[in-house]
N, C-alpha and C positions, 0 to 999 in steps of 0.2 A: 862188870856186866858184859856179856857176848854181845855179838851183833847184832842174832837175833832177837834177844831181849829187850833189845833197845830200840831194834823196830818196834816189837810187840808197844811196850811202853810209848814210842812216839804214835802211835796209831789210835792206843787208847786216847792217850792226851786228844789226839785230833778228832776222835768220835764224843769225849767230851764239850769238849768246845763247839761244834757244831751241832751238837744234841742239845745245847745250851743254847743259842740261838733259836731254833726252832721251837725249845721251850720258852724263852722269852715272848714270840710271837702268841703262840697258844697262847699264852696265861693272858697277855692283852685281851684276846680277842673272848677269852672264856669271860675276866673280870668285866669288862666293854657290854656283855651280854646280860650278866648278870644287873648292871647296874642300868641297861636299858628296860630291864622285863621288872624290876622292883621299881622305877620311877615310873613306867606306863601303869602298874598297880594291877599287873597280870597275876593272876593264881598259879598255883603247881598243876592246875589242872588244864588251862590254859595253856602254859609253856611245854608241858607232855605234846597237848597237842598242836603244837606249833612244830616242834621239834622231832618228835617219836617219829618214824618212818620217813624220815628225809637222808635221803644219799649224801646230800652234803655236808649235816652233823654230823651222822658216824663215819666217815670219811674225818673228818677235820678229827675228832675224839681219836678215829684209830689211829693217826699222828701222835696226837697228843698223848697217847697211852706207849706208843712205841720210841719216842723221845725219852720219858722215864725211863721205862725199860733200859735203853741205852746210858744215859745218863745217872740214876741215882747207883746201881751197883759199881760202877765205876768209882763211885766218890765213898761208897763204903769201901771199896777194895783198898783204897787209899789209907783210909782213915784204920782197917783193921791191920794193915801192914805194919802202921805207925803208933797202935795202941798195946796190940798185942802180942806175943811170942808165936802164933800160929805159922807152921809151915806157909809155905806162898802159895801150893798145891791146895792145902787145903780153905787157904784164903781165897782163891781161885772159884772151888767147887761152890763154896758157899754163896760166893757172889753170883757166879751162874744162876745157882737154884731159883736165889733172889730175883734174877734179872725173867726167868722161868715161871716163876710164881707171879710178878709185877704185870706181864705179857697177860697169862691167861686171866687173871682177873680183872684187868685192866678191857681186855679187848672181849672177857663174858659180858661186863656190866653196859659195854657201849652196843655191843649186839642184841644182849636185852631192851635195853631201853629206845632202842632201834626199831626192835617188832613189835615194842607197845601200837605204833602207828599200824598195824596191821597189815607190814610190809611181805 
């Protein structure tokens, strides 16, 4: 392996791990939520509008949506390396696309659910 392949690879490793952190934190704070809005005995209609049009859930969401992004095609890129015969180029592309597709629907659904509150 070159030099710089083995940056590339240490860099990935190191946007894993830290993408992994910051997803640990999210899923607390989403799970945390979730089990405060089912034990208060709030509705989905309720929680819409608690939530919908606040700067600070989709904010915290568009974290959480750009954490994935970084982190799950990372961990496919890995695993299609090690499952399958695919060029690395084309192991590469595919994980982009992923990481491409994860981004825009990950950060459609928080901007939707964002202008529910009629922001």
């Amino acid at each position: 392996m070159s030099a710089p392949n083995i940056q590339t690879e240490a860099r990935l490793w190191l946007a894993q791990r830290v993408s992994a952190m910051v997803l640990a934190v999210c899923i607390a704070v989403h799970l945390g939520t979730i089990v405060y809005a089912v034990r208060g005995g709030l509705s989905a209609a309720e929680i819409i509008g608690r939530v919908a049009g606040s700067e600070a859930w989709f904010a915290f969401y568009s974290v959480f949506v750009i954490a994935v992004t970084v982190h799950a095609p990372i961990g496919l890129r890995a695993i299609l390396n090690e499952m399958t015969k695919l060029p690395k180029t084309r192991v590469d592309l595919l994980c982009f696309l992923a990481a491409v597709l994860l981004a825009y629907l990950g950060l459609k659904v928080a901007w939707r659910f964002y202008m529910l509150g009629g922001a």
